[in-house]
C-alpha positions as CSV (number, residue, x, y, z in Angstrom):
1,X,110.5,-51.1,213.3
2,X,107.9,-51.9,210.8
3,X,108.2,-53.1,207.0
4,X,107.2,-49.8,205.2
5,X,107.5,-50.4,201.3
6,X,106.9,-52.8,199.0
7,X,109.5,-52.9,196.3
8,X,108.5,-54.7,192.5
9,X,110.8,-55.5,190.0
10,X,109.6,-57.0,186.5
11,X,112.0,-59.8,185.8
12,X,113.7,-59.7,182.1
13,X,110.9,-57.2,181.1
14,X,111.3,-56.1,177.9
15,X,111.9,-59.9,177.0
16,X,108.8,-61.0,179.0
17,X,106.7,-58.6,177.0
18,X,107.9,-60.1,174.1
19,X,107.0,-64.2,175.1
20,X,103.9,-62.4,176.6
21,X,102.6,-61.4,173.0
22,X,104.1,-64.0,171.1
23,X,103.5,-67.5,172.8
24,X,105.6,-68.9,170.0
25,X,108.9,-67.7,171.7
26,X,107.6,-68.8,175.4
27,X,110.8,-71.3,177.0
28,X,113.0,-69.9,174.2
29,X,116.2,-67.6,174.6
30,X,115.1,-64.3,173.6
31,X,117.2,-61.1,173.2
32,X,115.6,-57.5,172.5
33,X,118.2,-55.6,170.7
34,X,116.8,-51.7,169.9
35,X,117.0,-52.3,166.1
36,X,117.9,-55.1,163.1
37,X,121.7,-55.0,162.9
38,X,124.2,-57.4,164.0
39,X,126.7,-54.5,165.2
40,X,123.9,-53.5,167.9
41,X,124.0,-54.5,171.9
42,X,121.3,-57.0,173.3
43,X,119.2,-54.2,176.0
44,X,117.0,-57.4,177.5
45,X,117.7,-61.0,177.1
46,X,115.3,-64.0,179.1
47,X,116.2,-66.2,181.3
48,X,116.3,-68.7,179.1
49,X,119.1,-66.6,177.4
50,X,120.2,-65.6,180.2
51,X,121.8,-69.3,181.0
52,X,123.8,-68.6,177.9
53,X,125.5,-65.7,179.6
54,X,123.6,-63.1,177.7
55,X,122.7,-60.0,179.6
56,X,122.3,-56.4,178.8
57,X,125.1,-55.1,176.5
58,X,125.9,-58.1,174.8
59,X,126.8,-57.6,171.2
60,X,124.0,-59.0,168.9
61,X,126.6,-61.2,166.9
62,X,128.2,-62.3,170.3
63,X,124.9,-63.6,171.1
64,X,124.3,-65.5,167.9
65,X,127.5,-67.2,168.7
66,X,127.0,-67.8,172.7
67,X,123.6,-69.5,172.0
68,X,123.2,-70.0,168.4
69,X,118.8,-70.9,168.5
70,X,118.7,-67.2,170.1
71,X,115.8,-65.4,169.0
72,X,116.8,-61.5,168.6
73,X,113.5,-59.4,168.4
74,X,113.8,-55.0,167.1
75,X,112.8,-53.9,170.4
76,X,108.8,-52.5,170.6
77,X,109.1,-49.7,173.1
78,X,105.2,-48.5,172.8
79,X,104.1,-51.9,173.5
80,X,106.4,-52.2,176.7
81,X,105.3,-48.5,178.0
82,X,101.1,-50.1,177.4
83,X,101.9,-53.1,179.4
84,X,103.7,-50.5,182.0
85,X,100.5,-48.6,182.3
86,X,98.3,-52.3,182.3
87,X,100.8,-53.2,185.2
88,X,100.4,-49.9,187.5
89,X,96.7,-50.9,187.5
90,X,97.1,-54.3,188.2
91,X,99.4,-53.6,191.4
92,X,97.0,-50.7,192.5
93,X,93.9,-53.0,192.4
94,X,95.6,-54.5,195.5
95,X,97.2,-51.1,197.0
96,X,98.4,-47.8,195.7
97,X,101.6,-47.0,193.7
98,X,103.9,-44.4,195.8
99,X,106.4,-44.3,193.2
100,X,107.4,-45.4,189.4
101,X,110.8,-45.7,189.7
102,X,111.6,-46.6,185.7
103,X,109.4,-48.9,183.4
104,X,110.0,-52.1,185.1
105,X,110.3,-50.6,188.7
106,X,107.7,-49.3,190.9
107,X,107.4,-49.1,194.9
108,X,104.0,-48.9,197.4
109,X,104.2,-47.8,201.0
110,X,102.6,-49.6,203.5
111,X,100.7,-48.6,206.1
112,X,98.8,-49.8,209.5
113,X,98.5,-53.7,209.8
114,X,100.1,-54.4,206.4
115,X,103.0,-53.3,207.7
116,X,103.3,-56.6,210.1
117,X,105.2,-59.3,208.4
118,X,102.0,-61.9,207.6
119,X,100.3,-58.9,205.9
120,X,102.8,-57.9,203.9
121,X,103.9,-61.0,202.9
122,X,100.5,-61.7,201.5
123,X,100.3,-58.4,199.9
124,X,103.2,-59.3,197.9
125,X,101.7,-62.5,197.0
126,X,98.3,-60.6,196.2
127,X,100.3,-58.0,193.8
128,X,102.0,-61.1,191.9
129,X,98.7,-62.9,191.2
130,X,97.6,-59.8,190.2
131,X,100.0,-59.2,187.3
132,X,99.5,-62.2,185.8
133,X,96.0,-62.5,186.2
134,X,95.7,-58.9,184.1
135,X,98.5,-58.6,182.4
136,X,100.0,-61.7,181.4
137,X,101.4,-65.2,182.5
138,X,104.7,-64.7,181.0
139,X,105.1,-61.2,183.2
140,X,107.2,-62.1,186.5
141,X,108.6,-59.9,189.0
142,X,110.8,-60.2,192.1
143,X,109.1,-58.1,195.2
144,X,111.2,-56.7,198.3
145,X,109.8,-56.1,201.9
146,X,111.8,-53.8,203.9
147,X,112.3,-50.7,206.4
148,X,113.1,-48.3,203.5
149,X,112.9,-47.4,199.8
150,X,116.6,-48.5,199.2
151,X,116.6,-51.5,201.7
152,X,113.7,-53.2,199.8
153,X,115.1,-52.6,196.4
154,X,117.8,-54.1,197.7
155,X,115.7,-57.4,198.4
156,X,113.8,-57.2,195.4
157,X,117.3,-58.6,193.7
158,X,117.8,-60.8,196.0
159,X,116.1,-63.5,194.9
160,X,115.1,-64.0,191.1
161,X,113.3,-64.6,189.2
162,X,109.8,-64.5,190.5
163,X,111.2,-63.6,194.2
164,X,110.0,-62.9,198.0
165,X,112.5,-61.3,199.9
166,X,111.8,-59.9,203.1
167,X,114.7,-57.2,205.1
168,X,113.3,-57.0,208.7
169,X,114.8,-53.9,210.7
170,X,115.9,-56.3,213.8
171,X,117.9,-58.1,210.7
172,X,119.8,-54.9,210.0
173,X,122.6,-54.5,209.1
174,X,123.9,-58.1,209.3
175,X,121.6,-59.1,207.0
176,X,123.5,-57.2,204.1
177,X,126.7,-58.1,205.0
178,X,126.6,-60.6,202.3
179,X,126.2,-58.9,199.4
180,X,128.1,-56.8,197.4
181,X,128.8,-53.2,197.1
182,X,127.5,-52.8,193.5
183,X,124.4,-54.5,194.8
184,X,122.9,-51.3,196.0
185,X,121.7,-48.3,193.8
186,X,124.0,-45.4,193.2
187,X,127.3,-48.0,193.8
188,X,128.3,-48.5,190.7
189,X,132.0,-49.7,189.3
190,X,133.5,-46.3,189.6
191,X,132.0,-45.5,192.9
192,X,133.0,-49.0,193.8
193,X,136.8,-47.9,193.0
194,X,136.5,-44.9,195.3
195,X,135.5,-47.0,198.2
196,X,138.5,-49.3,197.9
197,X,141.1,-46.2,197.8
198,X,139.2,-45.5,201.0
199,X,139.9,-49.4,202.4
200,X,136.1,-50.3,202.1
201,X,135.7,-53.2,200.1
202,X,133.2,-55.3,202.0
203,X,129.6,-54.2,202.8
204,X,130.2,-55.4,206.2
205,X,133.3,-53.3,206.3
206,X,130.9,-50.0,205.2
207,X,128.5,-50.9,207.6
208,X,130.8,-50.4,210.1
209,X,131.5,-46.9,209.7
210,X,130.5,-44.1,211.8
211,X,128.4,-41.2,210.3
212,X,131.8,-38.9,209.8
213,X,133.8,-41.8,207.9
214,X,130.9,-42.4,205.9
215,X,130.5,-38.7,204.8
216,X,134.7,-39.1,204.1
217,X,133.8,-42.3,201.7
218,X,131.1,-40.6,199.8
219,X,132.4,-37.2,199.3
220,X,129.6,-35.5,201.3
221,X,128.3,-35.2,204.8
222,X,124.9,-35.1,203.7
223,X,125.0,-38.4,201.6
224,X,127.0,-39.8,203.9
225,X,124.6,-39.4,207.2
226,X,121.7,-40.4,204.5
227,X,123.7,-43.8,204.1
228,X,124.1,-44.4,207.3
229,X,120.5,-44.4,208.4
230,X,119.3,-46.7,205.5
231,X,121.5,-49.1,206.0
232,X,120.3,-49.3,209.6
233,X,116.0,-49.2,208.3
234,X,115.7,-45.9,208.6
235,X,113.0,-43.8,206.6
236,X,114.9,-41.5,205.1
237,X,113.3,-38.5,202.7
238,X,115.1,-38.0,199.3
239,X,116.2,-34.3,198.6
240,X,114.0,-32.9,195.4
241,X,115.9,-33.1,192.1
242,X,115.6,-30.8,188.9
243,X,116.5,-32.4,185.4
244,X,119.7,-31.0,183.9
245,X,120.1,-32.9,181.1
246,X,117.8,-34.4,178.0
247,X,119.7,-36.3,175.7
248,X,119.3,-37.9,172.2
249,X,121.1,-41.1,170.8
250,X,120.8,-43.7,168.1
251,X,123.0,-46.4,166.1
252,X,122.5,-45.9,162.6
253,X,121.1,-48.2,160.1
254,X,123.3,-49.7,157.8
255,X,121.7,-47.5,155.3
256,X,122.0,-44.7,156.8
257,X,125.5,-44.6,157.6
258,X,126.4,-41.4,155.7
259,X,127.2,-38.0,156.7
260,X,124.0,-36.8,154.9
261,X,122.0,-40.1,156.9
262,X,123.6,-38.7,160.3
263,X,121.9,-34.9,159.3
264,X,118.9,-36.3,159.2
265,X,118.6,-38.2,161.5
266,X,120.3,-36.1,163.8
267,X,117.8,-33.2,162.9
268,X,114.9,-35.9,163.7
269,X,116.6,-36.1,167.0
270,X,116.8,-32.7,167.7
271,X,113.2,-32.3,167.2
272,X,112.3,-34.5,169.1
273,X,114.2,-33.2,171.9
274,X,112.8,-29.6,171.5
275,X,108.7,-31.0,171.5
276,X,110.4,-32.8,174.9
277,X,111.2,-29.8,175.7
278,X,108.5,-27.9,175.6
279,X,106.3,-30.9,177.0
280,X,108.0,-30.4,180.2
281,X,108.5,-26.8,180.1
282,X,112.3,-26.6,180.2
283,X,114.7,-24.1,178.1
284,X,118.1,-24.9,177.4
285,X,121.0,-23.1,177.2
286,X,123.4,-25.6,175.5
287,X,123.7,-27.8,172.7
288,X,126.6,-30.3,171.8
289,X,126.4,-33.0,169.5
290,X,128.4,-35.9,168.7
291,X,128.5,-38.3,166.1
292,X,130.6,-42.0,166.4
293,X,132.6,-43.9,163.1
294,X,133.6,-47.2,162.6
295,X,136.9,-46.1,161.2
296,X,137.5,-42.4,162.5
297,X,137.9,-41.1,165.5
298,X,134.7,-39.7,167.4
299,X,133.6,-36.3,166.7
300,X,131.7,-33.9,169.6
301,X,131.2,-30.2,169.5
302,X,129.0,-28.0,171.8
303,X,127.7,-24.3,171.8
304,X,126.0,-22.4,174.1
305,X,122.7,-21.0,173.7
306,X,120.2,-18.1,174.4
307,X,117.9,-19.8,176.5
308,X,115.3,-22.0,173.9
309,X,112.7,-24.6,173.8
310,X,111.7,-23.7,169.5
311,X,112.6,-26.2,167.1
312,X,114.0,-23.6,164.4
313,X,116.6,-22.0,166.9
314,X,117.9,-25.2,168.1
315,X,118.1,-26.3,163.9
316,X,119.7,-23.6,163.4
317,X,122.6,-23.9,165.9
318,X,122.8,-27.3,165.3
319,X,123.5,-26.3,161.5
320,X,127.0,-23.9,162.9
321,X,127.6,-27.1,164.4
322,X,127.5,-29.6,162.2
323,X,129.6,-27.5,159.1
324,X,132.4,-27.9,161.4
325,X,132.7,-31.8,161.5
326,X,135.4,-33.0,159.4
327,X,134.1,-35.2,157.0
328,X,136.4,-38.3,157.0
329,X,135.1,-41.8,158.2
330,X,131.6,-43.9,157.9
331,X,129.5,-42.8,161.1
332,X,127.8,-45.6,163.6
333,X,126.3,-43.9,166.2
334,X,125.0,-39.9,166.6
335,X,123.7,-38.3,169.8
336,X,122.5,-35.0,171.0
337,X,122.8,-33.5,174.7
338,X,120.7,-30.2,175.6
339,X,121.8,-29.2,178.8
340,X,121.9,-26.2,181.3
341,X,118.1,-26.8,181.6
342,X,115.9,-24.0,183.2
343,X,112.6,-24.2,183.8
344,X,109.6,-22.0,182.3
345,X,108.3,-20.2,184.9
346,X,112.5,-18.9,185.4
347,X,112.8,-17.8,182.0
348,X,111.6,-14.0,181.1
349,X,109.4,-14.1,177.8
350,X,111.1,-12.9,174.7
351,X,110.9,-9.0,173.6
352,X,111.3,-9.8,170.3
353,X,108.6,-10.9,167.8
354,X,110.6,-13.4,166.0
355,X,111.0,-15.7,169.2
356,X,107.8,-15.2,170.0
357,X,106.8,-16.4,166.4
358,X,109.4,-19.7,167.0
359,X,108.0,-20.7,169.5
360,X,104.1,-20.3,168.6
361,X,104.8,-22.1,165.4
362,X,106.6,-25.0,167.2
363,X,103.8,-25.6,169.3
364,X,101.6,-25.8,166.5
365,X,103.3,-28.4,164.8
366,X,103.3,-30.3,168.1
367,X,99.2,-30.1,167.8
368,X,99.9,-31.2,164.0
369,X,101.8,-34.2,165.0
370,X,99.5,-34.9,167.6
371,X,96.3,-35.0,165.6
372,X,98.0,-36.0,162.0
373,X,101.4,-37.5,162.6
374,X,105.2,-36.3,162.2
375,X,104.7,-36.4,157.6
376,X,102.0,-33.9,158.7
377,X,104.8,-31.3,159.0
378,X,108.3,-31.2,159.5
379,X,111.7,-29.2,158.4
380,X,113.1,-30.1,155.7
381,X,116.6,-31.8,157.1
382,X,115.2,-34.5,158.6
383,X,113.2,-35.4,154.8
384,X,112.7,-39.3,154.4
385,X,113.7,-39.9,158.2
386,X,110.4,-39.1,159.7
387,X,110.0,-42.8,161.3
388,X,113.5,-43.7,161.2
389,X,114.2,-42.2,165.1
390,X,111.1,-44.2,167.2
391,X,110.7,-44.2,170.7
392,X,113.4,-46.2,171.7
393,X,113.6,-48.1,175.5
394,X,114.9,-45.9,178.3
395,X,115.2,-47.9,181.5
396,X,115.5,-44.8,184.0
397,X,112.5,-43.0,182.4
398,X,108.9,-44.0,181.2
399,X,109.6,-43.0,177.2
400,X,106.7,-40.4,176.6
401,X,104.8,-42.3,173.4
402,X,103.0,-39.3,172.6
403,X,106.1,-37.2,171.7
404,X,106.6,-37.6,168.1
């Protein structure tokens, strides 16, 4: 069976991005942390950090301390979604992009003689001169050659940085015997925990399983059958998804570590949700928020909704929300989730004039923001936190820069 995808993985990108733009902090440890405060978690970290035993999550202090000439750099999420786009154009000048899987993730399928092992292999070469020929020297990545989607991910980590790793189907599935069960996707710690209670805790011991113990192991026939092939290099089409969820989070500034700090920028949030929203022509039909202390315990509520996608109906709900907190302790961190998402087209228009009115005036002030930026117009809540809730990194999602 031949190699069918072509798997890239940018290595350390968010750090990369940042040696790539400022030669100064080329060969140094670098962390991106997604704002200026020591009580913040590292979300990249380079290689050269990386020796320090820095990786994603690592407190910002902890860092200082584990490698104390560490650079930390306020993360520049609009930069890193540019150099994204600048990327997908470099790979596509030497074949087409199937799939984005997140910002630092993309895949290519393969077809006639590139498929042969020489071909490919030169391919993957061609797509990593590419990169840094267009994009930048500093910009890595680790590419995988395999059977499948999952397979070649699979070897994408496999060897890195700046990695070849090839999965041929005559190879399978000894070849993953090795390796852990948290190296594939969807296995994570929890998952991991389940397989155990089921006496798998060995690749080579889930490898071994027939279709029906596999469906046992993963809760579902369905999942469990689609397992089974992969592992073995077969081509196996993923089921459509619908979104869900769309959730809002951020860590407060020091200075805005206030109950009437957390409104606004909770309110910022919650617009920024609800112009996501009507981007992708979703309603919701639930609202909870939650907001974190430092010396309280954590407070979340939730309330359902008519279905919504307007700005001044999601402000208001959020407003019978938020009376309830109590107002003891100093809060950290606020989030937002909307949830029981339906799309457009499912949802009947309004009757009623006022909703109709909502929603036409939210979609102007999208056009405002567009064409004269978020002071243009904007509720009054979220006054003097206009730019204080940026486009933050998302690694399972290219962050849309053009929602304000």
């Amino acid at each position: 069976m031949p190699l069918r995808y072509l798997f890239i993985d940018m290595n350390s990108y968010f750090a990369s991005v940042e040696q790539q733009m400022h030669p100064e902090l080329r060969g140094r440890p670098v962390a991106v942390a997604p704002l200026n405060a020591e009580t913040t978690a590292c979300v990249a970290a380079s290689y050269e950090a990386k020796k320090f035993g820095i990786r994603t999550g690592t407190m910002v202090r902890e860092a200082r301390r584990m490698c104390p000439g560490i650079v930390i750099i306020p993360a520049s999420p609009r930069i890193y979604v540019q150099l994204h786009h600048q990327i997908i154009h470099a790979v596509e000048s030497v074949l087409p992009v199937l799939k984005v899987m997140s910002i630092d993730e993309m895949v290519c399928r393969l077809r006639g003689v590139d498929r042969e092992t020489s071909n490919a292999r030169q391919l993957a070469l061609d797509v990593k001169k590419a990169i840094l020929t267009k994009v930048g020297v500093c910009l890595k990545c680790s590419i995988g050659l395999a059977p499948n989607i999952m397979l070649a991910k699979v070897a994408s980590d496999m060897q890195k940085p700046d990695g070849l790793t090839i999965i041929e189907n005559e190879e399978l599935p000894q070849r993953l015997h090795s390796l852990k069960l948290t190296d594939f996707p969807g296995i994570g710690p929890r998952m991991e925990k389940r397989f155990w209670r089921r006496g798998v805790s060995t690749v080579e011991q889930l490898c071994k399983l027939k279709p029906e113990q596999m469906a046992v192991v993963f809760g579902s026939r369905v999942h469990g059958r689609s397992w089974y092939d992969r592992l073995r290099g077969d081509d196996v089409v993923d089921r459509p998804t619908t979104r869900r969820i769309l959730t809002q989070s951020r860590v407060l500034q020091p200075d805005r570590r206030t109950h009437e700090g957390a409104e606004a920028i909770l309110i910022r949030l919650l617009h920024k949700a609800a112009t996501r929203l009507r981007k992708i022509q979703y309603h919701t039909g639930h609202l909870a928020l939650s907001v974190r202390c430092l010396d309280a315990p954590r407070w979340e509520k939730d309330m359902p909704l008519d279905y919504c996608q307007d700005t001044p109906t999601l402000i208001r709900a959020f407003g019978k929300l938020w009376c309830q907190r109590p107002r003891q302790g100093t809060p950290f961190k606020v989030g937002l989730v909307l949830s029981d998402l339906k799309q457009q087209k499912n949802i009947a228009p309004s009757l009623f004039d006022g909703n109709q009115k909502m929603e036409s005036l939210s979609r102007t002030m999208d056009e405002l923001h567009q064409q004269f930026g978020i002071q243009s117009a904007y509720f009054a809540g979220m006054h003097g936190a206009c730019h204080e809730a940026p486009v933050r990194i998302a690694f399972n999602q290219i962050p849309d820069i053009t929602v304000r």
